[in-house]
C-alpha positions, 0 to 999 in steps of 0.5 A: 830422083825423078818426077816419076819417081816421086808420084808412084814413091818408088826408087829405082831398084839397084843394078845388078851387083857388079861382083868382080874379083875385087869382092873376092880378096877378103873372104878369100883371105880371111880364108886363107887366115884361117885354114893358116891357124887351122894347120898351126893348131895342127902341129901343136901338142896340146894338154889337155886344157888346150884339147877341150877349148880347142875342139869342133864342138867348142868353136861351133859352140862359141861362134854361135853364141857370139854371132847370137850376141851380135845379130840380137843386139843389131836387131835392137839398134836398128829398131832404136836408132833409126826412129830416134835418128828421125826425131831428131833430124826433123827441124821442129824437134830441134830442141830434143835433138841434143839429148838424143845425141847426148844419150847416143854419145854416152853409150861410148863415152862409157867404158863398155866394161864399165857398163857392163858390171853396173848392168850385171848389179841390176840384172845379174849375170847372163846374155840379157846383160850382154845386149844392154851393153852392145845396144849402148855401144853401138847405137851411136853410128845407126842414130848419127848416119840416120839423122845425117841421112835424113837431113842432107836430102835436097830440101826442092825434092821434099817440096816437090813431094808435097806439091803432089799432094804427098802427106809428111808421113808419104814424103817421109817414108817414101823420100827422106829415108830410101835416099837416106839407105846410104848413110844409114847402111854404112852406120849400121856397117860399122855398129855390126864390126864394132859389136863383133869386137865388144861382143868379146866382154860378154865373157865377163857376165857369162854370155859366152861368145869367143870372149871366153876362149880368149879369157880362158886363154891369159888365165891359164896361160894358154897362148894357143887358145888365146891367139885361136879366139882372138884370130876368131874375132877378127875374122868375123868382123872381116867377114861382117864388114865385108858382108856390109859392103856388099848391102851397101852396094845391093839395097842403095838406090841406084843414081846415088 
């Protein structure tokens, strides 16, 4: 970061995304993934429980209410864990900053199945529930990259920053955390994958999402339905992940 930099408070922003044809092998696999499980469902004789798990409306349905359960529950993380994740890396609040940990790390010591039936006695059953236990689960990589991200910048920049009369707040925003994006994007890449995967549970407390083809499946003993939602999972977390890498590249300011 440049003298320059630091007196107008603006980073540099990013090159032109360099997108090759290394950017193109997991959509294009996922891709071919799907369009693999597509013509397999195709060749099966489905009963007539299969046929209304395994319908357009039924997939559409349940792709979007799983992808409502991770959007909303990414949404709360960044508000919660990026300002704790600053708390807790300022110096003066060293003696907060273990029980801000401790409450992140609980969120995956926990079982999130476990969490999620102490949640449904409290609040009932329903996608409200479902977030309480996606934010708790996730929460711990954005707050931990946030405070990592923070801490690591070159302590000579934040005096230089002060020096030109910048207040703590100026330093803070305009410093500390545009050379934290790295950290915190690759924190909040790996909440979102880590969402897609748990988001499955919020079937148990009827949140729908692809939880429910894959429950509906072992229950019935209906392999294709199982393999259809599971295959569905995966896919969006690929595709998410994916996704994350590409804003990893975007938004870091360049030089870093």
């Amino acid at each position: 970061m440049t003298a320059e930099t630091l007196a107008t408070g603006r980073v540099r922003a990013p090159g032109r995304l360099p997108f090759g044809p290394r950017h193109l092998i997991v959509p294009v696999a996922v891709g071919a993934v799907l369009l693999a499980l597509y013509a397999w469902v195709g060749t099966l004789e489905l009963d007539s429980i299969e046929q209304r798990s395994l319908n357009s409306t039924v997939i559409l349905a349940k792709t979007v209410e799983h992808l409502q359960m991770t959007v909303a529950a990414t949404a709360l993380v960044v508000v919660i864990a990026i300002p704790l994740g600053v708390l807790a890396s300022r110096s003066r609040n060293r003696f907060v900053a273990p029980v801000i940990l401790t409450a992140g790390n609980l969120g995956q010591a926990v079982p999130c199945i476990g969490l999620l039936v102490l949640c449904t006695f409290l609040m009932g059953v329903g996608f409200q529930t479902a977030l309480v236990g996606l934010v708790a689960y996730a929460v711990l990589p954005v707050l931990r990259n946030t405070m990592v991200g923070v801490q690591q910048v070159d302590p000579a920049l934040i005096e230089a920053a002060r020096g030109m009369g910048m207040t703590r707040g100026q330093v803070l925003r305009r410093v500390e955390l545009k050379l934290a994006v790295p950290a915190i994007l690759a924190g909040l890449r790996t909440a979102l994958v880590l969402t897609v995967g748990v988001a499955t549970l919020g079937a148990f407390v009827a949140a729908g999402g692809y939880g429910e083809l894959i429950i509906n499946g072992l229950k019935l003993n209906r392999m294709p339905v199982t393999i259809v939602g599971g295959v569905l999972t995966a896919s969006i977390a690929f595709l998410i992940d994916w996704l994350g890498g590409l804003a990893e590249d975007l938004l870091k300011p360049r030089g870093i």
